[in-house]
C-alpha angles and dihedrals in degrees: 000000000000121000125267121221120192112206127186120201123194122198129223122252111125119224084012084072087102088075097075092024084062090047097046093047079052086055104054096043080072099038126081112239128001124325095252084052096070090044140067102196128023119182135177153169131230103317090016091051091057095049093039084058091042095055090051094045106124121223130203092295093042094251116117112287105212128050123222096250093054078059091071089052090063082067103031089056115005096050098089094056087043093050087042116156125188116239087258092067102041083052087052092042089055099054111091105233122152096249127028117257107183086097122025093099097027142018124284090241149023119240093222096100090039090058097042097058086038097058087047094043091045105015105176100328106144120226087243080061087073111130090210136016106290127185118193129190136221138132141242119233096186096028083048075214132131096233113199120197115213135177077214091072097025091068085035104047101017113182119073085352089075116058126159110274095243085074093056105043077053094056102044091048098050099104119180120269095009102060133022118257116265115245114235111206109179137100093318113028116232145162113225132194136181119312098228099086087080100020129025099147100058096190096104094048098050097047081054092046090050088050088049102054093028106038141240093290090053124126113232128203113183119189101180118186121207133214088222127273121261099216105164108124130249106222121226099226081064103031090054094067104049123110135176099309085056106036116078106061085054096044088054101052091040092046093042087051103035095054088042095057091042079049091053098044088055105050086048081056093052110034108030106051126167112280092021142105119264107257101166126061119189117206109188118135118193111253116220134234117297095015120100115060102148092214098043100116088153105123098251101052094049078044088061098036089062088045086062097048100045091045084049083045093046089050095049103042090126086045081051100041090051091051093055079048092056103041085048096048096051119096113254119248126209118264 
């Protein structure tokens, strides 16, 4: 019989990170025992790295430490240190000029807050401290290389492999134009910044990563949790007369949803053929208009981002409750 292997992938997004925060506490409130306890493998990008590190942090008995639903508190009420602007910038902000100039020149925000709620989320713990198999994103900007962190190679390389998590929550969440690179000193010296500017949507890299530890005859359950999709259009009557100042806030919505979706489409192509079981279960609500801003940590917009997703929760309660089923019915694999 071969193995199974359960993998978890956590998109990118943000604030919008509550979104799958607030599925996954769902989830283990039906599940019996912590969320990394039902998976192998959980990867993530940017905000989902973050939460994939959070939910295999060990805590003094060697279990997880935190519960998934102690993860929607790092956005209910930890948001606005991480979104923090100094009073120059708000001043900026609230002029109204035509493009925004808090961070041409600069990024939108200083690190200082994110790295303040990451060292006490995370402290020292080291990535090999992973209570399950974790994969993290980010990207090089000297090296021009994807880098994954992994406690995989962390307990089998040491050394520079294995960094406190802290680091690494830090290098997957440095996207560009809101947060500073982070600077990389090891052997080979990087910058690295958030992986989801190549891949946003982790699914496909951690199904690879699953193939590559577990081998080809492998079978491979995939439950992958979305920040929302922005899908207002951008009209072309508009659109056609943009040039660089308009530009990047729509480029980002149009390239983070367009590769999650290819990423989507790919891994249904893979995973659910015809005659099989599903093994591969997609959680991505729409986000309406005016909801969705990844750096929005003002009460009413992380309001409304729960309301998206408890009214997505309340939906898909058959598409929930299969996947429990799943996740229940699968043989367990050693840690």
């Amino acid at each position: 019989m071969p193995q199974l292997v359960k993998v978890l992938a956590l998109d990118g997004g943000g604030i919008r990170g509550i979104i799958p925060a607030t599925i996954l506490a769902r989830l283990e409130e039906r599940l019996d025992g912590p969320i990394a306890s039902h998976f192998d493998l959980i990867t993530g990008t940017s905000t989902g790295g973050i939460l994939a590190l959070g939910l295999a942090v060990p805590g003094d008995d060697g279990d997880p430490k935190y519960p998934a639903r102690d993860l929607v508190s790092l956005y209910t009420s930890q948001g606005g240190r991480i979104f923090s602007q100094s009073a120059r910038k708000k001043l900026l902000d609230w002029l109204p000029f035509p493009i925004e100039l808090d961070n041409i020149f600069d990024e939108k925000y200083s690190a200082k807050g994110l790295e303040a709620v990451l060292r006490e989320r995370f402290g020292e713990t080291k990535l090999s401290d992973a209570v399950t198999d974790v994969l993290v994103t980010a990207y090089g900007l000297e090296s021009r290389d994807p880098w994954f962190f992994s406690r995989a190679r962390a307990r089998e390389r040491g050394g520079e492999y294995d960094v406190p998590m802290t680091y690494v929550a830090r290098a997957t969440s440095a996207a560009p134009t809101y947060f500073e690179p982070l600077e990389w000193n090891g052997k080979r010296h990087d910058g690295l910044v958030d992986g989801g500017v190549f891949a946003n949507n982790p699914t496909l890299c951690g199904w690879a990563e699953a193939r590559a530890r577990f081998g080809d005859d492998a079978a491979i359950f995939v439950l992958s949790l979305g920040t929302g999709s922005r899908k207002h259009p951008y009209p072309y009557a508009k659109a056609k007369g943009w040039g660089l100042a308009k530009w990047p806030k729509p480029i980002l919505d149009i390239v983070f949803d367009g590769a999650s979706a290819t990423v989507d489409y790919q891994m249904d192509q893979l995973c659910n053929r015809t005659g099989r079981p599903a093994r591969y279960y997609r959680f991505q609500p729409d986000l309406p208009r005016g909801v969705g801003a990844m750096d929005d940590a003002s009460d009413q917009h992380v309001a409304a981002l729960s309301k998206v997703a408890e009214d997505y929760i309340r939906v898909n309660e058959r598409k929930l409750v299969a996947v429990c089923d799943a996740l229940r019915e699968l043989t367990p694999t050693p840690a």
